[in-house]
N, C-alpha and C positions, 0 to 999 in steps of 0.2 A: 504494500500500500504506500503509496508517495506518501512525501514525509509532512507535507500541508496538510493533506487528510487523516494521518493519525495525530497531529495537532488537534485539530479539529473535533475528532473523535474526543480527546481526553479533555478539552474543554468542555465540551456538552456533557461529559460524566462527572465533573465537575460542577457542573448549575444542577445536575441532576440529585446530585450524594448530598451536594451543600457544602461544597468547598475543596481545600487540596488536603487536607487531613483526613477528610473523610473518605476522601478517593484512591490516597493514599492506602490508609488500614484495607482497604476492601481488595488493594492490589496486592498489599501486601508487601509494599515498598517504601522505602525513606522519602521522606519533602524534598532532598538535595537530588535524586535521582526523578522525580517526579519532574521536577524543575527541569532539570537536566534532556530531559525528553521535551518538553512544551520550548526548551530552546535549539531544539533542531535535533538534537540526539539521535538515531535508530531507536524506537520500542520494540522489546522483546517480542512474539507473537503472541507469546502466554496473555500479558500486560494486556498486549495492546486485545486479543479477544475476548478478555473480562473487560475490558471500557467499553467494546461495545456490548457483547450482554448486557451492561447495567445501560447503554442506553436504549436500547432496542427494548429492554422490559418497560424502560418509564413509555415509551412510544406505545407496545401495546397496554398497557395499564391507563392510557388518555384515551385511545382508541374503544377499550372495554366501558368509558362513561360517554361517548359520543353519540349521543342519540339519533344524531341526522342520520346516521350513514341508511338506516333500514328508511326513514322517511323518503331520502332520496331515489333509492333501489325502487320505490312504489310510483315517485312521481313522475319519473323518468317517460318523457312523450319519445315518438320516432324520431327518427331523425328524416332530415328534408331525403336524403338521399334513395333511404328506403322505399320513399311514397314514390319517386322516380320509375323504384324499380316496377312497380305494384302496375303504374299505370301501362 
């Protein structure tokens, strides 16, 4: 993974845990290496695919209170293209 988007990644699990300490304990890693990675470092794979576990859980954990998605799947009309075909 480029090394902008495992940045990326370990800040979002960072808004997510609630900080670099807590992101830390969950990886299992010191603040100096944590740091060490958000300033360009390579992240382990290990590291790096527990940040995203913890993000991809918060994603469906938002997902599982989203109530539109079933309202939308119901309201969904054709599309113009379809009725093209029809006629």
């Amino acid at each position: 993974m480029a090394n902008g988007t495992s940045v990326a990644v370990l800040r979002r699990a960072m808004l997510v845990t609630g900080g670099v300490r807590p992101l830390c304990a969950l990886l299992g890693v010191s603040v100096d290496q944590l740091e060490a990675w958000l300033d360009g470092l390579p992240v382990p794979r290990a590291e790096l695919f527990k940040a995203i576990d913890i993000v991809l859980a918060d994603h469906d954990a938002w997902m599982a209170q989203d109530r539109r998605a079933e309202a939308r799947a119901l309201n969904l009309k054709p599309v113009r293209a379809a009725r093209r075909l029809r006629a």
